[in-house]
C-alpha positions as CSV (number, residue, x, y, z in Angstrom):
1,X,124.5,135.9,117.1
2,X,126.9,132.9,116.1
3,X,130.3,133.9,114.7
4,X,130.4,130.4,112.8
5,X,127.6,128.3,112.5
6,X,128.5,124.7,111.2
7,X,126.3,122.2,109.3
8,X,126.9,118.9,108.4
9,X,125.3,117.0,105.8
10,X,124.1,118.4,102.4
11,X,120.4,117.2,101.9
12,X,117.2,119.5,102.0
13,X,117.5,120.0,105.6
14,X,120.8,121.5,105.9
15,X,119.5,123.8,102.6
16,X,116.2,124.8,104.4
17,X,118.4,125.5,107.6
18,X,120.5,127.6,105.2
19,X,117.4,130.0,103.8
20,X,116.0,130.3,107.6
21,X,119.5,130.9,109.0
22,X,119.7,133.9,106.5
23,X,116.2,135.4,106.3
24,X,117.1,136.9,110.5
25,X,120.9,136.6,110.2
26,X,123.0,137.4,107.6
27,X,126.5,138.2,109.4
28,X,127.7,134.8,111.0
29,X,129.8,132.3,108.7
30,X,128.2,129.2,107.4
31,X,130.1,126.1,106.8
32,X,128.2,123.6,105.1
33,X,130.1,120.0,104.9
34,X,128.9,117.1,102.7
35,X,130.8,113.7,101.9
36,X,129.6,113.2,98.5
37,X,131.6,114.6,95.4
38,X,128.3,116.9,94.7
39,X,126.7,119.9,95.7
40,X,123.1,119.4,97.8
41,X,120.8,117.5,95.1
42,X,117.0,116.3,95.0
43,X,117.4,112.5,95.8
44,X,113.5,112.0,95.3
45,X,114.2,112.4,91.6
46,X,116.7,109.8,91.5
47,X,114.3,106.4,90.9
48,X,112.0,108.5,88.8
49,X,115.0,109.7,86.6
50,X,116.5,106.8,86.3
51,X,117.0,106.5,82.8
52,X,116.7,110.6,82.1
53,X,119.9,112.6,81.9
54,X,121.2,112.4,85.1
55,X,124.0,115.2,85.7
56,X,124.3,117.1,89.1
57,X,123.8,120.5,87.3
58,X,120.1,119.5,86.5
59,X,118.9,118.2,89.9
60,X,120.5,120.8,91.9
61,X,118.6,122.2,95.3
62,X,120.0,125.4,94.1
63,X,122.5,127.1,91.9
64,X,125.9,127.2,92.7
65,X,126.4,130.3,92.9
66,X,123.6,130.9,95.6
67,X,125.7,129.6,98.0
68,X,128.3,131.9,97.2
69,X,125.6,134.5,97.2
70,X,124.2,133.8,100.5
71,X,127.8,133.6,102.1
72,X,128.0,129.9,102.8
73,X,131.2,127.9,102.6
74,X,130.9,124.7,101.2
75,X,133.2,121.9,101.5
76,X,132.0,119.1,99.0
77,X,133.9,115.5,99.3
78,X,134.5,116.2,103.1
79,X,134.2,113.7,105.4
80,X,133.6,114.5,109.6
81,X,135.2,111.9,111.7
82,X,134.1,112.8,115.0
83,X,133.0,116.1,116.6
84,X,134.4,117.6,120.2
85,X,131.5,118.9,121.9
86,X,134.3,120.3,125.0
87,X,135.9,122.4,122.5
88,X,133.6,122.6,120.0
89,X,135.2,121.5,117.2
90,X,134.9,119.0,114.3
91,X,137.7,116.6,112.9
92,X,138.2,116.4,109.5
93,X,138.9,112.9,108.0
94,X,142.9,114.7,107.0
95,X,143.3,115.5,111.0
96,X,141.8,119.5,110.6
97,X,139.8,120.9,112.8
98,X,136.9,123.7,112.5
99,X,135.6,125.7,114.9
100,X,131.7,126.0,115.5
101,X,129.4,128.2,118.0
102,X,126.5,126.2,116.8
103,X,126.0,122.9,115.3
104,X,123.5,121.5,112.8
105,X,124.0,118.0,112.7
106,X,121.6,116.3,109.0
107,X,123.5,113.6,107.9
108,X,120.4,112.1,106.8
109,X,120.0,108.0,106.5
110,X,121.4,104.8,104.3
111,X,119.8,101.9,103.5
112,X,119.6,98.7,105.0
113,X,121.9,96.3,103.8
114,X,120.1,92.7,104.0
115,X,122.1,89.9,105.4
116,X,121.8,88.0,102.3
117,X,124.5,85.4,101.2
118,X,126.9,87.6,97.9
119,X,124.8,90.9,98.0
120,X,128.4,92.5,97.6
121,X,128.7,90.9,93.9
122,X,129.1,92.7,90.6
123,X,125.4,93.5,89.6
124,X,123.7,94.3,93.0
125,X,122.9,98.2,93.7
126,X,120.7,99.7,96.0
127,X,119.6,103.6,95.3
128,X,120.5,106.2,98.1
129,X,122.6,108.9,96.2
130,X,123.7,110.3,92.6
131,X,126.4,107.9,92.4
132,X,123.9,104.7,93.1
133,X,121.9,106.3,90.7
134,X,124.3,106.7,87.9
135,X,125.5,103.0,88.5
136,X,122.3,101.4,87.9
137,X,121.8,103.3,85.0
138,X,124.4,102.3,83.6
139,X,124.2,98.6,84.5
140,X,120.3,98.6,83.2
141,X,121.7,99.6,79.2
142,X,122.8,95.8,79.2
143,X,120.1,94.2,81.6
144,X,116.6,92.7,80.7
145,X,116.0,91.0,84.1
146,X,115.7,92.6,87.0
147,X,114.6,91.6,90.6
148,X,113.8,93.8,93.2
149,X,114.1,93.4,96.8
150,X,111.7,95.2,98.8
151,X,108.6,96.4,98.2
152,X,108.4,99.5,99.9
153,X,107.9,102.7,98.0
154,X,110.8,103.0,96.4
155,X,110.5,99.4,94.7
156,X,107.6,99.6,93.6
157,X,108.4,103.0,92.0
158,X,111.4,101.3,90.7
159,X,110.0,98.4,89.3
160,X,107.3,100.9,87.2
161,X,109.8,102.7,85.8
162,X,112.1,100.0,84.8
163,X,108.8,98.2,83.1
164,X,108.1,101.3,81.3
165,X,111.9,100.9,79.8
166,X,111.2,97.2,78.6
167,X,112.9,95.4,81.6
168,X,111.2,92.5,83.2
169,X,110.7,93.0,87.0
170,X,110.3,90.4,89.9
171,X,109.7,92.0,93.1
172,X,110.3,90.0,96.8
173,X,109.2,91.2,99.7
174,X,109.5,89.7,102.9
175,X,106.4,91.0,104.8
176,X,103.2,89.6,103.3
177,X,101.9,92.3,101.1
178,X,103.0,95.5,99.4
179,X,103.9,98.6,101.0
180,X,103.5,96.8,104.6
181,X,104.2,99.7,106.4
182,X,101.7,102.3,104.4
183,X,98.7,99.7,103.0
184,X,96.6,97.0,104.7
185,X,95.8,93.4,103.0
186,X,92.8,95.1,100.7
187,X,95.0,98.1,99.8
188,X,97.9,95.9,99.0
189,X,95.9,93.1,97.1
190,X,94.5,95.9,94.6
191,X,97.8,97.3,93.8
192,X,99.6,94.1,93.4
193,X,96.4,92.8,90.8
194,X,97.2,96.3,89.3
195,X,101.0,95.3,89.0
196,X,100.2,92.1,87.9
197,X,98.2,93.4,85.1
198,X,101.8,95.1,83.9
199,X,104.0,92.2,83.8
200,X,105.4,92.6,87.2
201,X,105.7,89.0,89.0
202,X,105.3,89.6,93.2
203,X,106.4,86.9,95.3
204,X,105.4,88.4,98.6
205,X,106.3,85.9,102.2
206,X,109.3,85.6,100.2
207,X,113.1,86.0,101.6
208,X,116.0,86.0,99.5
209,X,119.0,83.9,101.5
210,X,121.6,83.8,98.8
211,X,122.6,86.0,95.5
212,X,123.8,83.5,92.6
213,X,126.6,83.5,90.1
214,X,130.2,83.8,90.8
215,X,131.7,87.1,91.1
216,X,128.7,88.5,89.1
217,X,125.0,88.7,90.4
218,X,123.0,85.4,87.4
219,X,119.7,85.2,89.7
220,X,118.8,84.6,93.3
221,X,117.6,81.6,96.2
222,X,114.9,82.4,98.0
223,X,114.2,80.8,101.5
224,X,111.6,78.6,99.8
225,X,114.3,76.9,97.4
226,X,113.7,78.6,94.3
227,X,116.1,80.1,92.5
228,X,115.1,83.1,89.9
229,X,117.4,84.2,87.0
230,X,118.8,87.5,87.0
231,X,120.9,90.1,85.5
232,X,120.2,93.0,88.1
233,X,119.5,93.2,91.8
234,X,118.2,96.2,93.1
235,X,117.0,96.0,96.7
236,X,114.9,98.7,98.9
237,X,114.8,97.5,102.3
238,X,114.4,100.3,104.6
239,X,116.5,102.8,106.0
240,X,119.2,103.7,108.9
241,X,120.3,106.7,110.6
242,X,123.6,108.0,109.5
243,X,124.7,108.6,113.4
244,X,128.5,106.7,113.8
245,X,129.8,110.5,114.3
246,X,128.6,111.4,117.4
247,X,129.5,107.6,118.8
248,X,132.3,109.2,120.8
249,X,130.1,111.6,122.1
250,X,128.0,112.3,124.7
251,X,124.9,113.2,122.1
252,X,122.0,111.4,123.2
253,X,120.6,109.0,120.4
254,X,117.7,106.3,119.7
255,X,117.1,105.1,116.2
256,X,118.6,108.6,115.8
257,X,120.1,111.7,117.5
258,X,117.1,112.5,119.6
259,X,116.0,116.2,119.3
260,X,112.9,118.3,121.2
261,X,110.7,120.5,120.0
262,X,113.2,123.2,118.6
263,X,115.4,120.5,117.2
264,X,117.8,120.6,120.0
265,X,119.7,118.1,121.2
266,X,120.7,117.3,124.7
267,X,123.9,119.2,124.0
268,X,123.6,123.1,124.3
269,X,124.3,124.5,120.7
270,X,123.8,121.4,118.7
271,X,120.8,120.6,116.4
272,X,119.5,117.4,114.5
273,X,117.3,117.6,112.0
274,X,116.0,115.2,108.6
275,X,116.7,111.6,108.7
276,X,118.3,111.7,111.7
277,X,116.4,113.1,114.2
278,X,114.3,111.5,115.8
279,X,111.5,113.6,117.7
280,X,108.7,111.7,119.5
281,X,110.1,108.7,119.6
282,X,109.8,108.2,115.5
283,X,112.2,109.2,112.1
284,X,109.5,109.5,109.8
285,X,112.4,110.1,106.9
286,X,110.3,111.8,104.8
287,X,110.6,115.1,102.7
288,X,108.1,117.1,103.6
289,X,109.3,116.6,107.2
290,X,113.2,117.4,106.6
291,X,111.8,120.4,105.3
292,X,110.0,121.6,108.1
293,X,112.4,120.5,110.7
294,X,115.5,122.2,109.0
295,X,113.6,125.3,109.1
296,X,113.2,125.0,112.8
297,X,116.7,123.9,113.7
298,X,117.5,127.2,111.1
299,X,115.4,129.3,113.1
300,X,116.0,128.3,116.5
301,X,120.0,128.7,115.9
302,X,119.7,131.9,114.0
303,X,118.2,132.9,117.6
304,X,114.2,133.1,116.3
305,X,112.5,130.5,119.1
306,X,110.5,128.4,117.5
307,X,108.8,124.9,117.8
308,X,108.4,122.1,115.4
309,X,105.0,121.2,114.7
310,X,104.2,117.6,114.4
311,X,103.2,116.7,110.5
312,X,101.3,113.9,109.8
313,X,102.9,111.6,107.2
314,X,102.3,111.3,103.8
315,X,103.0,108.7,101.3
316,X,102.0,109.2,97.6
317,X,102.0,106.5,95.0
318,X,101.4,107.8,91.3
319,X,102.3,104.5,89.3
320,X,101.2,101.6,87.1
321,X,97.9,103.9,86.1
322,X,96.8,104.7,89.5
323,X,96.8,106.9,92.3
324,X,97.4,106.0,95.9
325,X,98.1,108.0,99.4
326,X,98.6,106.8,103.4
327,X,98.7,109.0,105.7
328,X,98.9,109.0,109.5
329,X,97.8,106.1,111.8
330,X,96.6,103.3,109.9
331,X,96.5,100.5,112.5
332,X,93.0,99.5,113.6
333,X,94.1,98.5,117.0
334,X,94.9,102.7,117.7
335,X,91.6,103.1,116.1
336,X,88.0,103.3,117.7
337,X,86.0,103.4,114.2
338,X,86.9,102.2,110.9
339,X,85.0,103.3,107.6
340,X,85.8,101.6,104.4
341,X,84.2,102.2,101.0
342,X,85.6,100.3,97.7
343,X,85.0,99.7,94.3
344,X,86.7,96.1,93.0
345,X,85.7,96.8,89.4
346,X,87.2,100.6,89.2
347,X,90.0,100.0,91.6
348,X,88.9,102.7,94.5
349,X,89.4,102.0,97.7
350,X,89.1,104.3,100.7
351,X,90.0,103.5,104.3
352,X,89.6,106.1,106.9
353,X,90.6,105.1,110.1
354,X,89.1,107.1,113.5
355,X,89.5,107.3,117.3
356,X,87.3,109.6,119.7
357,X,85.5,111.4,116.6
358,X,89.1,112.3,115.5
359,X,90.3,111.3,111.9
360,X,93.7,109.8,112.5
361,X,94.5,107.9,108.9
362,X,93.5,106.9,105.9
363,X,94.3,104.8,102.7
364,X,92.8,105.9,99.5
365,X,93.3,103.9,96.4
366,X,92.0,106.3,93.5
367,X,91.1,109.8,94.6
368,X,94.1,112.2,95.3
369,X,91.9,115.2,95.5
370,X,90.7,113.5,98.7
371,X,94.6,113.9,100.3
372,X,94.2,117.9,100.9
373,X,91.4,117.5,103.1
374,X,92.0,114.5,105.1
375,X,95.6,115.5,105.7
376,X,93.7,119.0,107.2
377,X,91.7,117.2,109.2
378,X,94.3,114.7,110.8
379,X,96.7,117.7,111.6
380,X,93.3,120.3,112.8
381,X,92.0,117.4,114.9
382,X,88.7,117.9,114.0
383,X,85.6,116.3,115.9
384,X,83.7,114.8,113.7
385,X,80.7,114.4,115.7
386,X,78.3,111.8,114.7
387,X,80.6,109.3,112.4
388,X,78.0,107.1,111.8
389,X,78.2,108.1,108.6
390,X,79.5,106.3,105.0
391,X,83.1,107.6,103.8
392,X,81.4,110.1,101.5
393,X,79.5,111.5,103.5
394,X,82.2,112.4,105.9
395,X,84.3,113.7,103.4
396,X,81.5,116.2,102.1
397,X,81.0,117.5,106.3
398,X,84.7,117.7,106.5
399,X,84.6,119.9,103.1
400,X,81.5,121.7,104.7
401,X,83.7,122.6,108.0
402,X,86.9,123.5,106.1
């Protein structure tokens, strides 16, 4: 058993390594370490809570006191400036040192910043933490126009929820269609008609080379020529892992700090897991998967082997009147079948994307009760059999086999 089990970062992963840790061992010391001013918090109720009462007490992971309860030490507003794998030790940013046994490193990810001319001016906010969140909130009680850069998930959940406030939204995206990295062109062209119908304005095949007005943000240039009026620049455009500490060590990384199957890394007695681990070659940085790999990196340190099982990615979409959800491998060049079934006039659309009688993806536009059983059948690799067969009809036989 670890006398002092360390764990940086204070997102979902760290918390789920927290309850796993303590369901087998309830004797070592944990120190949990987070640079924000707050205790661990549910960032995927930041852009839809925009404009709710946003106070740390409300969106809490858990209660205070449970960390008290469960014997964990919490250091809030700390920042880690390096870590000594030799001695095994971390540096505090005011030159102290704590001891560890075993490491979980989850500093999680930050967003892109775009290398577009005055995106430091007064008026320009991306959303990653409580802080961004409370910002923008306060900036949208004077703002009616807003323009959004990136339209990824987060944008476009952004720009519903500021429509639904009265604000008018402009959304650029660089790639040519919405959601490039979860839709296809059909997918993409029924949610932006869908947006459209709203008020939304989409420039897609659109960059944005320079943010206007003097020290504060009045509109911006895109790499067309045009320039759009503005009062508020929010822009989504994808995300980084936070890995500058372990620079000066001799961690290996990727994208991220590169992890196997138990969420080890390459250094015996540290562990990666959430944004920044990257298993597989990928950092799928989503929730569902922070969740499942802090409970493995909880596990595994707590001295319970166990091995991460790859879970396929999920994407939901409940906005502007519809439901949407990717999942998995949506590129037809991995696939060796392709069914598509869609409905222009009642906005369905289902994609379900196949190789060697296997379902690997799927787009549906329409019918979430579909996501349950596709999502089984992805992760059970199921053979299908004969798949000559309409997307219907092999939804009802993989219902039939569940």
């Amino acid at each position: 058993m670890a006398k002092r089990i360390v764990i940086i970062g204070t997102g979902i992963a760290s918390v789920t390594a927290i309850k796993a840790i303590r369901e087998i061992d309830s004797g070592s010391e944990i120190y949990l370490m987070g640079q924000e001013k707050f205790y661990p918090y549910n960032r995927i109720r930041l852009s839809k809570g925009i404009f709710d009462y946003l106070e740390e007490n409300n969106i809490l992971l858990q209660k205070k006191e449970w960390y008290e309860q469960n014997k964990v030490k919490i250091f809030i507003n700390t920042k880690v400036l390096n870590i000594d794998t030799d001695s095994l030790e971390v540096i505090l940013s005011d030159g102290s040192k704590v001891k560890y046994d075993k490491l979980l490193i989850a500093t999680g990810s930050s967003n892109n910043t775009p290398p577009i001319d005055g995106i430091g001016k007064e008026g320009v906010y991306t959303l990653r933490g409580l802080d961004d969140a409370l910002n923008i909130k306060d900036s949208l009680s004077v703002s009616a126009q807003v323009i959004v850069i990136g339209a990824g998930i987060q944008g476009i959940e952004m720009a519903f929820i500021l429509h639904q406030h009265g604000k008018k939204v402009t959304i650029v995206e660089l790639q040519s269609r919405l959601m490039p990295l979860q839709l296809d062109n059909k997918a993409s062209e029924i949610l932006k008609d869908i947006m459209h119908g709203y008020g939304i304005e989409i420039l897609t095949n659109t960059g944005v080379v320079k943010i206007t007005g003097d020290t504060k943000v009045a509109g911006i240039l895109t790499d067309k020529g045009v320039e759009l009026k503005c009062d508020t620049v929010i822009y989504s455009t994808g995300i980084k892992s936070n890995k500058q500490l372990i620079v000066n060590t001799k961690v290996e990384t990727g994208r991220g700090i590169v992890v196997n199957n138990k969420m080890e890394t390459n250094i015996k007695n540290i562990y990666a897991a959430g944004d920044i681990a990257e298993f597989d070659n990928q950092i799928i940085g989503l929730w569902n998967i922070a969740i499942a790999q802090g409970k493995v990196a909880g596990y595994n340190i707590a001295g319970k082997e166990t091995v991460y099982e790859k879970i396929t990615p999920v994407t939901t979409l409940n906005a502007f009147g519809i439901s949407l959800f990717s999942m998995g491998c949506i590129d037809e060049l991995e696939s060796t079948k392709v069914l598509i079934d869609e409905d222009t006039n009642s906005k369905i659309y289902k994609k379900i994307f196949i190789k060697n009688n296997k379902v690997i993806g799927a787009i549906v536009i329409g019918d979430m009760k579909r996501s349950p059983l596709l999502k089984s059948a992805i992760e059970k690799e199921i053979t299908l059999g004969d798949v000559d067969l309409s997307v219907d009809e092999l939804l009802d036989k993989l219902k039939n086999n569940k």
